[in-house]
matplotlib code that plots the C-alpha trace (Angstrom):
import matplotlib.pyplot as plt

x = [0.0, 1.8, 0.3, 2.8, 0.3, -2.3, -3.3, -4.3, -3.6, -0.9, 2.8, 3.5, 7.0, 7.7, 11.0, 12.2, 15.1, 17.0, 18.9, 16.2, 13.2, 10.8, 8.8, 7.3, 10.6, 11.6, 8.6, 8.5, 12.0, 11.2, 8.2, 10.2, 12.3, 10.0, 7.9, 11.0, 13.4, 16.0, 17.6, 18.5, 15.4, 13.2, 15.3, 15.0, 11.2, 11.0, 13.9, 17.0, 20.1, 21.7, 24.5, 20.8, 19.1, 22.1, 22.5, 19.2, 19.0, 22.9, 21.4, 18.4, 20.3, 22.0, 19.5, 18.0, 19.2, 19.1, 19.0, 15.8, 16.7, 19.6, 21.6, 22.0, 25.1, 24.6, 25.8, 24.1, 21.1, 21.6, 21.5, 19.2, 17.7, 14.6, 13.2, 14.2, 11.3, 11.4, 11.6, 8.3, 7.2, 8.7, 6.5, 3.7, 3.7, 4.3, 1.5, -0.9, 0.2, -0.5, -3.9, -4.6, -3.5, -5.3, -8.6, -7.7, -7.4, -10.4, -13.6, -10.9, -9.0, -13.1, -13.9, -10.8, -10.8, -14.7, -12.5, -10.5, -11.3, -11.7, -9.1]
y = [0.0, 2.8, 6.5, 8.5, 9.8, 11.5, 14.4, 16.0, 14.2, 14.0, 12.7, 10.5, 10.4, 7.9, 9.0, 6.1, 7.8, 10.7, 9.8, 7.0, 7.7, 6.1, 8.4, 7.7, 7.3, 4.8, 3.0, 2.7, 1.5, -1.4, -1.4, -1.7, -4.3, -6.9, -6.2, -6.1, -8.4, -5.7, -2.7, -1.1, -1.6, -0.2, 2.7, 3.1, 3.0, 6.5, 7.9, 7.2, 6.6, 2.9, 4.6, 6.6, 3.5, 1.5, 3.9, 4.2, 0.6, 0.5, 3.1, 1.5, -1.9, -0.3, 1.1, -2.1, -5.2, -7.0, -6.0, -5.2, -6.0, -8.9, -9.0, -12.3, -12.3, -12.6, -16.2, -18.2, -17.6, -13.7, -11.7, -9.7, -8.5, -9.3, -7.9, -10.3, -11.0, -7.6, -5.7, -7.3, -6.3, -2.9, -2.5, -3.8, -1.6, 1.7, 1.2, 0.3, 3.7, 5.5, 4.2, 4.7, 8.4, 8.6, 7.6, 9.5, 13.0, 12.2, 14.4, 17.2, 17.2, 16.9, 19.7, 22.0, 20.0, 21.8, 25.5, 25.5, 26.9, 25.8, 28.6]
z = [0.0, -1.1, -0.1, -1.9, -4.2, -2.1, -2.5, 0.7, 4.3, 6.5, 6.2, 8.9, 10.3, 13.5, 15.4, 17.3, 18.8, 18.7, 15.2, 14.0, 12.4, 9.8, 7.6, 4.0, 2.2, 4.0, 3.9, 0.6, 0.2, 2.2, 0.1, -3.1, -1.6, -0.5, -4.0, -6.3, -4.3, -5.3, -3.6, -7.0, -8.2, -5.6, -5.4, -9.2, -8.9, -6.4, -8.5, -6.0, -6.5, -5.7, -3.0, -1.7, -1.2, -0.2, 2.3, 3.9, 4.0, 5.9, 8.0, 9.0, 9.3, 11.8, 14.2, 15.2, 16.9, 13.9, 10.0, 8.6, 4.8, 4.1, 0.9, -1.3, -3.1, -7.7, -9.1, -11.0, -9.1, -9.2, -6.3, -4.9, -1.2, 1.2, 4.0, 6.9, 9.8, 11.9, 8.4, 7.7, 11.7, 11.0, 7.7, 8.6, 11.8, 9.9, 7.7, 10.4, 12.2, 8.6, 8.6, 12.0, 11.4, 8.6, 10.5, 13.1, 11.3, 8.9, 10.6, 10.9, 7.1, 5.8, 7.3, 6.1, 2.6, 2.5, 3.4, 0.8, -2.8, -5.9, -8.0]

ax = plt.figure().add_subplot(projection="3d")
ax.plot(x, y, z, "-o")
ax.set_aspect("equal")
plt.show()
């Protein structure tokens, strides 16, 4: 479920720490990842560099006990990346916090949406 491409709502960002946080970005990269099986490829698909989405995926690797998204080294097989377990958890968890926002704020954004005009 991608929500990149509203057009009115609210951007959710989930700050974990001091130096980790989880907004729509990276959401999608782990998106990308789990659909495409490919870090090159998902970060093709929002318009990224490879060294932008290898580093968001080092970086998020890195703030949690254990990696979110492994590597599988080419061959004969090819290579490629998957989200492990807790990437899944952390996924999942993030979208159900953008839908619960999005529910939440609902009665409120209606009601402004109705405010703004039509120039």
């Amino acid at each position: 479920m991608a929500v990149a491409n509203r057009t009115a709502g609210a951007r959710l960002q989930i700050v974990l720490a001091a130096d980790v946080r989880i907004g729509p970005g990276k959401a999608e990269l782990l998106q990308g990842i789990k659909e495409t099986g490919s870090i090159a490829a998902a970060g093709r698909r929002m318009g990224m560099s490879y060294k932008r989405a290898w580093y968001l995926v080092e970086t998020l690797n890195s703030h949690f006990g254990k990696p979110l998204v492994e590597t599988v080294k080419g061959g004969r097989a090819g290579g490629g990346a998957r989200l492990t377990p807790l990437g899944d958890e952390v996924l999942a968890a993030f979208r159900e916090m953008e839908l619960l926002v999005d529910k939440a704020i609902a009665p409120a954004l209606k009601r402004l949406r109705r405010k703004v005009s039509s120039s």
